[in-house]
C-alpha positions as CSV (number, residue, x, y, z in Angstrom):
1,X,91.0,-111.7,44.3
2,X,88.5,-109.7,42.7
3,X,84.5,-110.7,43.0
4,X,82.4,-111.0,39.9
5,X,80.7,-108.1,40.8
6,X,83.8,-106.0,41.1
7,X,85.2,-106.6,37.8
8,X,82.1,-105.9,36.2
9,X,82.0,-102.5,37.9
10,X,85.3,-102.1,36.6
11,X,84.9,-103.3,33.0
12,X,81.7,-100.6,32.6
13,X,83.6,-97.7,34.1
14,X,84.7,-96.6,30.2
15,X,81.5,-96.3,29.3
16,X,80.4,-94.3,32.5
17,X,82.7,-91.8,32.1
18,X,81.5,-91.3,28.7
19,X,78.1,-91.2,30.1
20,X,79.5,-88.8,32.9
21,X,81.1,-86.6,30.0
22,X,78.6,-86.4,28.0
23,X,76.2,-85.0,30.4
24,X,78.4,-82.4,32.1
25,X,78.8,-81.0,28.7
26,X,75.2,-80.6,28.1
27,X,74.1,-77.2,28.5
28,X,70.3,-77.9,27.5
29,X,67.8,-79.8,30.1
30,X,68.3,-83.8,30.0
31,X,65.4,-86.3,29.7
32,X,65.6,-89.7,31.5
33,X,63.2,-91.5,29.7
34,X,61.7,-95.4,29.4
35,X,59.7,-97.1,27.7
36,X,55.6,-96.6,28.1
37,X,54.2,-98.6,30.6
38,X,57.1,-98.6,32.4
39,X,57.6,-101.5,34.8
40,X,59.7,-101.7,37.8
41,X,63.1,-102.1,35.9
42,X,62.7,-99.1,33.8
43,X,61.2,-97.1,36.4
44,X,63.9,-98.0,38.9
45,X,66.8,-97.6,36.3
46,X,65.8,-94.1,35.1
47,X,65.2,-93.0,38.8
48,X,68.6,-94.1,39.7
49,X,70.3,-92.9,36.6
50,X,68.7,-89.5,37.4
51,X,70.3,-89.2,41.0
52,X,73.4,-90.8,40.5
53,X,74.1,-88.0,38.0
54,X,72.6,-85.6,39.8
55,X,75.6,-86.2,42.1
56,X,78.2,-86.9,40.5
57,X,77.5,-83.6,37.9
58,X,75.8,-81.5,40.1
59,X,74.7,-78.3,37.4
60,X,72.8,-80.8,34.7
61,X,69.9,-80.3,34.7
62,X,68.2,-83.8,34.4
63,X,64.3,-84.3,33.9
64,X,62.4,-87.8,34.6
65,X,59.8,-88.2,32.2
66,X,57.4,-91.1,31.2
67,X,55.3,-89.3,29.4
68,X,52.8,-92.5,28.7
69,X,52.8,-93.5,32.5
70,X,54.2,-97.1,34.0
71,X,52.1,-100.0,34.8
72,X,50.0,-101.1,37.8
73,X,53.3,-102.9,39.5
74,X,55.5,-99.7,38.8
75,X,52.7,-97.3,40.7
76,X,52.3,-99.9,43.7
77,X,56.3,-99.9,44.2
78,X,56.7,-95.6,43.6
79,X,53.9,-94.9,46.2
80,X,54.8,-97.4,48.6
81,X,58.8,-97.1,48.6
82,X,59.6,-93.6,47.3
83,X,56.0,-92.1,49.5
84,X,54.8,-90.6,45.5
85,X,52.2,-90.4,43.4
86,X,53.1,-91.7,39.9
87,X,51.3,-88.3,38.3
88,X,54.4,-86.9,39.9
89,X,56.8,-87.4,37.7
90,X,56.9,-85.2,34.4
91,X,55.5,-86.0,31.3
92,X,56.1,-83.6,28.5
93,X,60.1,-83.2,27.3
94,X,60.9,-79.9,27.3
95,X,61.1,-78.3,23.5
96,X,65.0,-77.1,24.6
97,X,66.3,-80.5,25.1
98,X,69.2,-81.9,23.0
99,X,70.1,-85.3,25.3
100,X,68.4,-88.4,26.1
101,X,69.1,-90.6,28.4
102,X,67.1,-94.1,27.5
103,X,67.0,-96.9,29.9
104,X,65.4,-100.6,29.6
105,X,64.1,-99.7,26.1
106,X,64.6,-101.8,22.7
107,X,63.1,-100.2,19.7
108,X,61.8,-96.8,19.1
109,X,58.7,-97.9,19.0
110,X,58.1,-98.5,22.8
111,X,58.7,-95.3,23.1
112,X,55.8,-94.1,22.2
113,X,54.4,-90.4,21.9
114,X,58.3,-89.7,22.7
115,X,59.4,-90.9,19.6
116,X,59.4,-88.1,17.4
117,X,61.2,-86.4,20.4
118,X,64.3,-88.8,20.9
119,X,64.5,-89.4,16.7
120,X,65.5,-85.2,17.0
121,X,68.1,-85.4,19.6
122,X,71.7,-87.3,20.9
123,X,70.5,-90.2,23.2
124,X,72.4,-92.2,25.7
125,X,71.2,-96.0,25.9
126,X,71.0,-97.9,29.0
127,X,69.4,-101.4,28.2
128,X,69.9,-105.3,28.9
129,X,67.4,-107.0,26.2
130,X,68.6,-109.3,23.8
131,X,67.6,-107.5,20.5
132,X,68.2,-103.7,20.5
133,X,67.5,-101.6,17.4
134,X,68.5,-98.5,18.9
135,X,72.5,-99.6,20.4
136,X,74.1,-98.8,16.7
137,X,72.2,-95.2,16.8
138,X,73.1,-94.2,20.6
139,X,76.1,-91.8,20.9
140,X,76.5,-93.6,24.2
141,X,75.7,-97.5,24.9
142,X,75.9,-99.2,28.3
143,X,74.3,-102.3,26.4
144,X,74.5,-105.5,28.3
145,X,72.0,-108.6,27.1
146,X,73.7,-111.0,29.9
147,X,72.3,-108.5,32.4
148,X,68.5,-110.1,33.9
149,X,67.5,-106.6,34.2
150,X,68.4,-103.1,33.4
151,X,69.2,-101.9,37.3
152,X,71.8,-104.6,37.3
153,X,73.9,-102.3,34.6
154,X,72.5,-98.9,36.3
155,X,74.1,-100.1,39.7
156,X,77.6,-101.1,37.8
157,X,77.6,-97.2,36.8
158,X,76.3,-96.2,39.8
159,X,79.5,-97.9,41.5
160,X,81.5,-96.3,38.9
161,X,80.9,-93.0,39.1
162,X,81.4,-93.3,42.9
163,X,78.1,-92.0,43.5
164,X,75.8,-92.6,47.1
165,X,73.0,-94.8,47.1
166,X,70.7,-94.3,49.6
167,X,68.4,-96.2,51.4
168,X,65.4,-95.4,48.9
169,X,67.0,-95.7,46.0
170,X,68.4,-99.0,47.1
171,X,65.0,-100.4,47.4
172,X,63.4,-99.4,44.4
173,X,66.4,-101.1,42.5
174,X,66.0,-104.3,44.5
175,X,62.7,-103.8,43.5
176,X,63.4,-103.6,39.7
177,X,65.8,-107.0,40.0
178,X,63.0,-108.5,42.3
179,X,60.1,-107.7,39.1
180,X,62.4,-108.7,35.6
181,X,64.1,-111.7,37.6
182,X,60.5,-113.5,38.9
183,X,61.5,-112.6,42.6
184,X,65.5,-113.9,41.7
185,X,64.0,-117.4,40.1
186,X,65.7,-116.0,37.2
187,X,69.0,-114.7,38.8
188,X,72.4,-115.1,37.8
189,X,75.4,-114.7,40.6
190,X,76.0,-111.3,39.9
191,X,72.2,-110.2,40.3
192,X,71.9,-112.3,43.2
193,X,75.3,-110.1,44.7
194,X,73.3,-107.0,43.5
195,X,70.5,-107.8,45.9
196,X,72.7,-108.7,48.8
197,X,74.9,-105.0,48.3
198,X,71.7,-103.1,47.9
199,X,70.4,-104.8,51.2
200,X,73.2,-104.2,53.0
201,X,72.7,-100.4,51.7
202,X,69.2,-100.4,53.4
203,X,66.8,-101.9,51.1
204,X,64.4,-104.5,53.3
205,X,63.6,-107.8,51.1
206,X,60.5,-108.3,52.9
207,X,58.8,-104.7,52.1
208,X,60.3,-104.7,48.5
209,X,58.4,-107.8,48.1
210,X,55.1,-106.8,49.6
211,X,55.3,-103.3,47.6
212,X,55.3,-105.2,44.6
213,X,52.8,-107.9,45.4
214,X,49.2,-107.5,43.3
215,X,46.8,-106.4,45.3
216,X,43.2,-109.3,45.6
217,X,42.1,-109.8,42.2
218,X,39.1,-107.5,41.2
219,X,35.6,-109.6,39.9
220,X,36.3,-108.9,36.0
221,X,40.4,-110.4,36.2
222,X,39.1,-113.0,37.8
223,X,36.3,-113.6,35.1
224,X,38.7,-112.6,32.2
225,X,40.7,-115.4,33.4
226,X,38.1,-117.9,33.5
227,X,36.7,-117.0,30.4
228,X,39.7,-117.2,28.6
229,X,40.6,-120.5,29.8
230,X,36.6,-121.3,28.5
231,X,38.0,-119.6,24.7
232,X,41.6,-120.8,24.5
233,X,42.8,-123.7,22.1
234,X,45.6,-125.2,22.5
235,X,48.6,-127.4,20.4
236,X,50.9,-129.7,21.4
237,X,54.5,-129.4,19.8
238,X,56.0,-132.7,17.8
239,X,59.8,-132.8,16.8
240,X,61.2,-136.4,16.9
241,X,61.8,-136.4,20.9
242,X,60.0,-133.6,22.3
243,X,56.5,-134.1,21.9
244,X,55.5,-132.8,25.5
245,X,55.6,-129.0,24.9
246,X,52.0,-127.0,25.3
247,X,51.3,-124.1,23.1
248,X,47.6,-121.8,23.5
249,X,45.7,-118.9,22.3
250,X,42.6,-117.4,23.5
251,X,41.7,-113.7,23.8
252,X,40.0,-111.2,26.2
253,X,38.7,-107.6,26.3
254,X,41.4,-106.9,29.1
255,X,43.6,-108.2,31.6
256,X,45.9,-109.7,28.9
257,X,49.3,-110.2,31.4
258,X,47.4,-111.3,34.2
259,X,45.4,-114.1,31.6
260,X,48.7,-115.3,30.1
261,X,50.5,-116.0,33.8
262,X,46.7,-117.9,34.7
263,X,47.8,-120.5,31.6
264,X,51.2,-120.8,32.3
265,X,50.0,-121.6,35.8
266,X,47.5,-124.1,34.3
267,X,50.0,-126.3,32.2
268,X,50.5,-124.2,28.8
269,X,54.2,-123.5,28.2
270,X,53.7,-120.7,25.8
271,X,50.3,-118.3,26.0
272,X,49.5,-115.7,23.3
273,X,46.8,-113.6,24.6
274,X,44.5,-111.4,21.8
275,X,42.8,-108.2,23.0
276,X,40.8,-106.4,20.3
277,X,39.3,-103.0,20.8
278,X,39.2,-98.8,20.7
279,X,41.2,-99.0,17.6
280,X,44.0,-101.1,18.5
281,X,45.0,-104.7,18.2
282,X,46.9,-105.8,21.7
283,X,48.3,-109.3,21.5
284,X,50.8,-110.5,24.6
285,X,52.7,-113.6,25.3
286,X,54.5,-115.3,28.1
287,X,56.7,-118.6,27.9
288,X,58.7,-120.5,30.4
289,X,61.8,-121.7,30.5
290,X,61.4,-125.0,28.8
291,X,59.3,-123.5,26.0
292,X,62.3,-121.6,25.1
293,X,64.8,-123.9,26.0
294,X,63.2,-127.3,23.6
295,X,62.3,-124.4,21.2
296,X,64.5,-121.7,20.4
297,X,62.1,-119.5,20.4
298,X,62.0,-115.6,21.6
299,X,59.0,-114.2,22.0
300,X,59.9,-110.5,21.6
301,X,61.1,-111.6,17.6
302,X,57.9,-113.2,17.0
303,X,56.1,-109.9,18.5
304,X,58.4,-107.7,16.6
305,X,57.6,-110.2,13.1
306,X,53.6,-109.9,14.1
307,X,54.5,-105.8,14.5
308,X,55.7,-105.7,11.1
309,X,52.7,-107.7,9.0
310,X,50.0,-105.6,11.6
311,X,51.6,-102.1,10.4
312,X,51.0,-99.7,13.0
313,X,52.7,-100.9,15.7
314,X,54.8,-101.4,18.5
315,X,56.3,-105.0,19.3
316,X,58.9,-106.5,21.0
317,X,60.5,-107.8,24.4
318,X,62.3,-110.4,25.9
319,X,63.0,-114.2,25.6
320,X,59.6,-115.4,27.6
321,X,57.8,-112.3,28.1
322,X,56.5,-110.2,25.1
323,X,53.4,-107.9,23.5
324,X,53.0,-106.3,20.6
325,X,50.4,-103.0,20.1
326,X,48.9,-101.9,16.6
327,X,47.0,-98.6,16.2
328,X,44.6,-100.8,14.3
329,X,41.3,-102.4,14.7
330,X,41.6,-105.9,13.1
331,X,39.0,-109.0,14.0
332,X,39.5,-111.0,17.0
333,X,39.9,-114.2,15.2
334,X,41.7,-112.5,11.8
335,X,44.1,-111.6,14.6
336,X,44.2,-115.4,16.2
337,X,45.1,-116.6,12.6
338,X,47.6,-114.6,12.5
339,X,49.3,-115.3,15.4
340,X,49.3,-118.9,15.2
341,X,50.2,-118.6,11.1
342,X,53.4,-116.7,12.4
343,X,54.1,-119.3,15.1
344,X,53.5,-122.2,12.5
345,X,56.0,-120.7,10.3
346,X,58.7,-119.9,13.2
347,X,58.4,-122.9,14.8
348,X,58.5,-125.1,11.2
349,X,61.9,-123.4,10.8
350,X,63.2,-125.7,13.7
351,X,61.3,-128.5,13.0
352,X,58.2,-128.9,14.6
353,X,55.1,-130.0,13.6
354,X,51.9,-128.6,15.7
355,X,48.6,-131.3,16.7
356,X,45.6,-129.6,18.0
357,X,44.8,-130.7,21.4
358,X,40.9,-131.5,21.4
């Protein structure tokens, strides 16, 4: 009898050949691409993607770019289990190219200053978040929203096209499943047989963990924290039985991710974090599992809605983890209002009712 894991290797090998295909009939340079500020996932998925083709069609010429870097977690794990510098890896597509290859990436936007590239050329999508804007445009989609992170789909093809992963590689997946998971909290069965296969292929739990563990917090998070806890106000949400859920928004001059974990820590079950400054309007928002299980709610359509009446900007993510950026300067508390008007208004469409908490 077949294992979970098995069929689902077998149910995506369809679309890997197609993948496979289209690649060995590029002649041009490839780009493996994510989205800016690439966290472990993306980074992982495109690095994989990369050698696993690499193998299995030896003459295509496939280029890892990020041209707008990854985040603080993504550099950690790169110099720590691959032994580079994140400057090392390419940032400019070159002008020749006529396929993509996007992992871990839903909308155009995120994209960022490759936008203008990818809307010129074929792309192949790689991607496991609930809303997608750019499946129906993809020539190529190994779409899978049931997936808890992107690597899970990238080893599935990897398995498919019978290609070797090796001991690095290994890790810096385990790594990506480790980061979009919340250390496997958030694991299904399959992701957890994921972890186990990419152990037993040589990736060690315990150095996977430490590579992405945040270094002591510096003087300024640790005041942006406190001071945001000083700024933030905070609702409680009413609908006929639920009347225990915690919603609160404060803002800061940096440190917005790190701020919203602090208040989930604290008690709040939804945080929206506003960061105003050098032309741009940065608003971020985490929510556990109850938040979006008494609610409904996902955050990456409320930063996507926000996106759309800022102008300007780039929004969007997953159920409980979110941010929106627009290339506007708007007032710290115009911004506040706007947030909470757009929550007021999601949230009224199933029924709740919010009470400040004083």
């Amino acid at each position: 009898m077949r294992s979970s894991l098995e069929e689902y290797v077998e149910k995506l090998k369809p679309v890997a050949e197609r993948i496979r295909r289209e690649v060995e009939e590029t002649e041009t340079p490839i780009v493996v691409t994510a989205h800016k500020n690439a966290d472990p996932d993306a980074v992982a998925a495109a690095y994989a993607v990369k050698a696993g083709l690499s193998q299995v069609v030896p003459d295509a010429d496939l280029r890892l770019i990020l041209p707008e870097g990854m985040n603080q977690a993504s550099k950690r794990v790169v110099r720590s289990l691959l032994g580079v510098e994140p400057a090392d890896f390419e940032d400019e597509p070159p002008e020749e190219s006529g396929l993509a290859i996007i992992v871990d990436t839903a909308s155009i936007e995120q994209l960022g200053k490759l936008r203008e590239f990818i809307e010129n050329v074929d792309f192949i999508l790689i991607d496991h978040h609930e809303k997608n804007s750019l499946v129906e445009r993809a020539i190529v989609a190994a779409y899978d929203p049931s997936a808890r992170a992107s690597v899970e789909i990238v080893y599935g093809l990897l398995e498919a096209w019978g290609a070797r992963i090796d001991e690095k590689t290994a890790a810096l997946l385990l790594a990506g499943l480790l980061y979009d998971t919340r250390h496997l909290r958030g694991a299904t069965a399959r992701s957890l047989r994921i972890a186990a296969e990419l152990m037993d292929r040589g990736a060690s739990l315990q150095t996977v963990i430490t590579a992405l563990q945040s270094p002591p917090m510096s003087y300024s998070e640790r005041v942006a924290r406190v001071k945001a806890a000083m700024r933030m106000r905070a609702w409680r949400l009413k609908k006929e039985d639920v009347n225990d859920v915690i919603l609160a928004v404060t803002h800061v001059k940096a440190f917005e991710s790190s701020v919203a974990r602090a208040l989930i820590d604290l008690g709040a079950d939804a945080v929206f974090v506003v960061s105003v400054g050098d032309s741009r309007t940065r608003i971020v928002a985490r929510s556990n599992e109850r938040f979006a299980r008494k609610t409904g709610v996902h955050l990456g359509e409320v930063m996507a809605e926000l996106g759309r009446l800022l102008g300007r900007s780039e929004g969007g993510g997953h159920r409980n983890a979110a941010a929106v950026e627009a290339r506007i300067e708007v007032g710290v508390e115009d911004a506040k209002k706007l947030v909470l008007q757009t929550l007021r208004e999601r949230l009224a469409e199933k029924g709740f009712e919010l009470e400040e908490i004083e």
